[in-house]
C-alpha positions in Angstrom: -18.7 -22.4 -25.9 -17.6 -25.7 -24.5 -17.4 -25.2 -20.5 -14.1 -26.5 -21.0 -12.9 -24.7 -23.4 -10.2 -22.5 -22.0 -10.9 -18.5 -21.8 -8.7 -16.5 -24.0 -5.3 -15.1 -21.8 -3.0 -12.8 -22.6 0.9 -13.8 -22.1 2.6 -11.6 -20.3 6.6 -12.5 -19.6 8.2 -10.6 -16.2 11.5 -11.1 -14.4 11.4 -11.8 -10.7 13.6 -12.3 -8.2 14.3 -15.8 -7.8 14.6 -15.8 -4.1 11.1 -14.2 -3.6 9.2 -16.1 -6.2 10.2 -19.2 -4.8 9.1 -18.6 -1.1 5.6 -17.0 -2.9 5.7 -20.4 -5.3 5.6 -22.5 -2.2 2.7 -20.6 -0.3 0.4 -20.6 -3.7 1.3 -24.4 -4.3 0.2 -25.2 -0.1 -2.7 -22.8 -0.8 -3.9 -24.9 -3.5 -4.5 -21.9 -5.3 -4.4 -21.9 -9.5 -1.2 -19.7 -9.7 -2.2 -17.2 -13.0 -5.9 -17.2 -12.0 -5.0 -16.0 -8.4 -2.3 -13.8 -9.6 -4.7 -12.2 -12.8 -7.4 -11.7 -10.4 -4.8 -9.9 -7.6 -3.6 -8.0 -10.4 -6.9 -6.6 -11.2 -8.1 -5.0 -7.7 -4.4 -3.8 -7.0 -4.4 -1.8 -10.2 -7.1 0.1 -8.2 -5.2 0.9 -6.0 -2.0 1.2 -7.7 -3.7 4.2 -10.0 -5.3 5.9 -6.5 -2.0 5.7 -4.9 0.0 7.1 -7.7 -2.5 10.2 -9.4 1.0 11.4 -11.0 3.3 9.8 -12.8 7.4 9.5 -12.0 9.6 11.6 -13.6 11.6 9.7 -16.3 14.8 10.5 -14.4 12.9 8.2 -11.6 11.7 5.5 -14.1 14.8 5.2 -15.7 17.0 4.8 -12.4 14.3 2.2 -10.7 14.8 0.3 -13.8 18.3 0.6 -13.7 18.6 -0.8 -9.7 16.3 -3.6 -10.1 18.1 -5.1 -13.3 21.2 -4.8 -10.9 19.3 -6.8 -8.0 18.0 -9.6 -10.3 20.2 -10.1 -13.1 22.0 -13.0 -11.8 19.1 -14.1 -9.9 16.2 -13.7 -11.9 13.5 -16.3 -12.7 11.9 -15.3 -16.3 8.0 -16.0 -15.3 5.0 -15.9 -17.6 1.6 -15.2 -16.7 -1.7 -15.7 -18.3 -3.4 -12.5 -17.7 -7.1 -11.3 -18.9 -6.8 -9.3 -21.8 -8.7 -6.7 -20.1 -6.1 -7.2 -17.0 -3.2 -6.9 -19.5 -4.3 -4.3 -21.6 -5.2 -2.0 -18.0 -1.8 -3.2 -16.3 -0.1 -2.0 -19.7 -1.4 1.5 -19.9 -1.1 2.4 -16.3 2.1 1.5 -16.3 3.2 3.4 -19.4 0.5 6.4 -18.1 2.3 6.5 -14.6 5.9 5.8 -15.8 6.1 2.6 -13.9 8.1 -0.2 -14.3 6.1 -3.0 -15.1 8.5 -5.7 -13.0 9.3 -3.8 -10.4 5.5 -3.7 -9.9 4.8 -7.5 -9.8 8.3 -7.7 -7.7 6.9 -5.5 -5.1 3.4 -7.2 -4.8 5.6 -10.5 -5.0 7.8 -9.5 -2.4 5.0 -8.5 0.3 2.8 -11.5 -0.2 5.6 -13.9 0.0 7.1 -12.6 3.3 6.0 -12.4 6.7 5.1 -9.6 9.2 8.4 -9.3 10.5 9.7 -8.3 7.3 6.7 -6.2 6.2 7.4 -4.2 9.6 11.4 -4.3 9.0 11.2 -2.4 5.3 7.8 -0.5 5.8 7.3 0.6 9.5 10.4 0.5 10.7 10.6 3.7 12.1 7.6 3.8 13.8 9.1 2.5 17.0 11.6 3.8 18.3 12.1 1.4 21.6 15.3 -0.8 21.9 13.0 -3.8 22.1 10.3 -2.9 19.8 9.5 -5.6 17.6 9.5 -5.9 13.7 6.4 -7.4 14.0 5.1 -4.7 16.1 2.8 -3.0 13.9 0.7 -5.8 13.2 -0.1 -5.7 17.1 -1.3 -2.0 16.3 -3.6 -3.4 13.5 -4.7 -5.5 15.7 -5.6 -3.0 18.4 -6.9 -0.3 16.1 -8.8 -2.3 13.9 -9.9 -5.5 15.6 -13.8 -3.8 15.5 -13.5 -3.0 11.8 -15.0 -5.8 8.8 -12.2 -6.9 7.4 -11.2 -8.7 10.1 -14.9 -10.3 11.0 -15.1 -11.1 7.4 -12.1 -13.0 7.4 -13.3 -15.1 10.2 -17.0 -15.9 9.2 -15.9 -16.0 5.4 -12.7 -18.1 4.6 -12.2 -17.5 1.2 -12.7 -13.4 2.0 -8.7 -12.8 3.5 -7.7 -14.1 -0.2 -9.4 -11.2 -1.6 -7.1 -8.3 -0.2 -3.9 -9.8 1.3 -2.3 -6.3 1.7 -5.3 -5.0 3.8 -3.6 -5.1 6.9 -0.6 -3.1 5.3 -2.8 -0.4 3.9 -5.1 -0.2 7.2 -1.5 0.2 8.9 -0.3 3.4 6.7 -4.2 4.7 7.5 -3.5 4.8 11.0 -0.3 6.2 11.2 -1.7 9.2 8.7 -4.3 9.8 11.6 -2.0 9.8 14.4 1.1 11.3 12.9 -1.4 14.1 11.3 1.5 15.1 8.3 1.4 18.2 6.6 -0.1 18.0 3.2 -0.3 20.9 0.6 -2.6 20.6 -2.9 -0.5 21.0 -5.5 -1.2 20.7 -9.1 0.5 19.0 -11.6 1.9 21.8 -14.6 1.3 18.8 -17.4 -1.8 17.2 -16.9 -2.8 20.0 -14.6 -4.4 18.0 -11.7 -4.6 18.8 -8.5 -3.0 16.5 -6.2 -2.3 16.2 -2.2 1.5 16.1 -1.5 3.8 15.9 1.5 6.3 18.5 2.2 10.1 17.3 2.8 13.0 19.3 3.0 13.5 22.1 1.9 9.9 22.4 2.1 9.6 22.7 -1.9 10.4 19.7 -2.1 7.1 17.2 -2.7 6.3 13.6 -2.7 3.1 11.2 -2.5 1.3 10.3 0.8 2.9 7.2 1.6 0.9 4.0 1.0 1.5 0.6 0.1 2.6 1.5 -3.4 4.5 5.2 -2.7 6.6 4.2 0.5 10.0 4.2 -0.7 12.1 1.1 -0.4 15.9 1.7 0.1 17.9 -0.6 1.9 16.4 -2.0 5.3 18.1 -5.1 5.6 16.9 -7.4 2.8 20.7 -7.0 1.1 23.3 -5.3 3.3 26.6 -3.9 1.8 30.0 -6.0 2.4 30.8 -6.3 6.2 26.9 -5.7 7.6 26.3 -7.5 10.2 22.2 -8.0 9.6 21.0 -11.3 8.4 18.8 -11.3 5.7 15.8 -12.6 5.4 16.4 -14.1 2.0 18.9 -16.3 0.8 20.1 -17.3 -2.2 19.6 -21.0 -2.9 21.9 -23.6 -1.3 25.1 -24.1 -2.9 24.9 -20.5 -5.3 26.8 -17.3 -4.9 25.1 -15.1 -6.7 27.7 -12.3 -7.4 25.4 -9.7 -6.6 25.8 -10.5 -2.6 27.0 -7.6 -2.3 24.0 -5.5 -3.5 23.5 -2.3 -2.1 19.5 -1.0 -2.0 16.7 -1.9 -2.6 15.3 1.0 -5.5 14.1 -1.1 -7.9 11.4 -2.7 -6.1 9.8 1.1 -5.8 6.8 1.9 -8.1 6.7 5.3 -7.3 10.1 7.7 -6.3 10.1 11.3 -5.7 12.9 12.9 -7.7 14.3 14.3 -4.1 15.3 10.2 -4.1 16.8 9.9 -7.3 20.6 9.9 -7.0 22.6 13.1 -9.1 18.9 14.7 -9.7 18.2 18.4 -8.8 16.4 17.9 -5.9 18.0 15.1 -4.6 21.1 17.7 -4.1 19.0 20.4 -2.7 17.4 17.8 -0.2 21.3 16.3 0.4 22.5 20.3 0.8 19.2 20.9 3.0 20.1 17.9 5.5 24.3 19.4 5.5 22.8 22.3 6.6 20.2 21.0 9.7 23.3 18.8 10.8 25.9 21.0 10.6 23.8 23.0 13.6 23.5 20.0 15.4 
């Protein structure tokens, strides 16, 4: 074969939110990075860790309202992208999806979403609660990275090798969840799953039959923490819409559909999101 005769791809076609993709457009472009190369060859280690994170599937109740919420976040701001994929890439990204009940955008929205914002925002949706001091930073837990993890390779490899921070941009994120696993020590049960029948380690809620994933980069539920606030909030997000646009979905409420993974306990009208509503009545009604 010709050295420049192109690889075969396979076309893949996903809807992302416009105001993301264009802030992760700008930072690949200034990179001077080849935009489906990069992307196909992030896509492939983060299904690694996409199927580690996520040994079970959703529930189809789940799938069905993630898909639900994020085509009410980016209908009216959506940018149709396609990306050339391997075929291997495509064909794994495919089947874990459909295996694990995910939905496929919400995936790539998610991975888009962390790689095009900053620290600040990372902190704000994923660690916001892990300080609870008026002035605490949003920011703050890269500082703990920082301390915890200063000794550890990634960061001497990022130094000494230039190219080797491109290779896992959401180490620092995952490193972050490790630590507070060590220090927060939660309570985790094996439980196995009745249909495929594998075991699995799970974290109790409330009531304490109630289950859901450790949480990691791909299982930590995203709500609403500010990135869209309800009519008369007071935050200021983040992201905008473009200058000039009014996209009528301003008002939005969460942010569900950029979840991969949602224990049924969060899943609006579901059984055990009622028993988890009825359990929390019932601790504040004593309060």
């Amino acid at each position: 074969m010709n050295k420049h005769t192109p690889r075969k791809s396979s076309k893949i076609t996903v809807s992302v939110w416009r105001p993301v993709w264009s802030r992760l457009e700008k930072k690949l472009e200034s990179a001077c990075l080849n935009r489906d190369a990069y992307i196909s060859s992030l896509v492939s280690r983060e299904l690694d860790h996409l199927k580690d994170e996520m040994p079970i599937a959703n529930s189809e109740e789940a799938e069905r309202f993630i898909n639900k919420q994020l085509r009410a976040l980016i209908t009216h701001d959506a940018t149709p992208l396609s990306i050339a994929l391997s075929p291997a890439v495509a064909n794994r990204l495919n089947t874990i999806c459909e295996e694990k009940r995910i939905v496929r955008d919400s995936f790539f929205n998610r991975l888009f979403l962390f790689l095009a914002v900053g620290p600040q925002v990372t902190g704000q949706l994923l660690f916001d609660l892990l300080w609870t001091e008026e002035k605490a930073k949003p920011d703050q837990w890269t500082k703990f990275v920082w301390s915890e993890c200063k000794h550890d390779g990634p960061f001497f490899d990022n130094v000494f090798d230039p190219f080797g921070g491109l290779q896992d941009p959401l180490w620092p994120i995952r490193a972050c969840f490790e630590l507070i696993e060590e220090q927060d020590k939660p309570e985790y049960v094996d439980w196995t799953d009745p249909k495929s029948g594998t075991s699995v380690r799970m974290a109790k809620w409330v009531p304490d039959n109630l289950l859901h994933l450790p949480s990691r980069f791909y299982t930590a539920p995203l709500i609403d923490y500010g990135l869209r606030k309800s009519p008369g909030a007071s935050a200021r997000p983040p992201i905008r819409n473009r200058p000039g646009k009014t996209a009528p979905e301003a008002t939005y409420h969460n942010l569900y559909g950029l979840n991969c993974y949602l224990p049924n306990f969060q899943v609006p009208g579901h059984p055990d999101w009622k028993a988890a509503q009825a359990a929390t009545d019932f601790l504040l009604a004593d309060l």
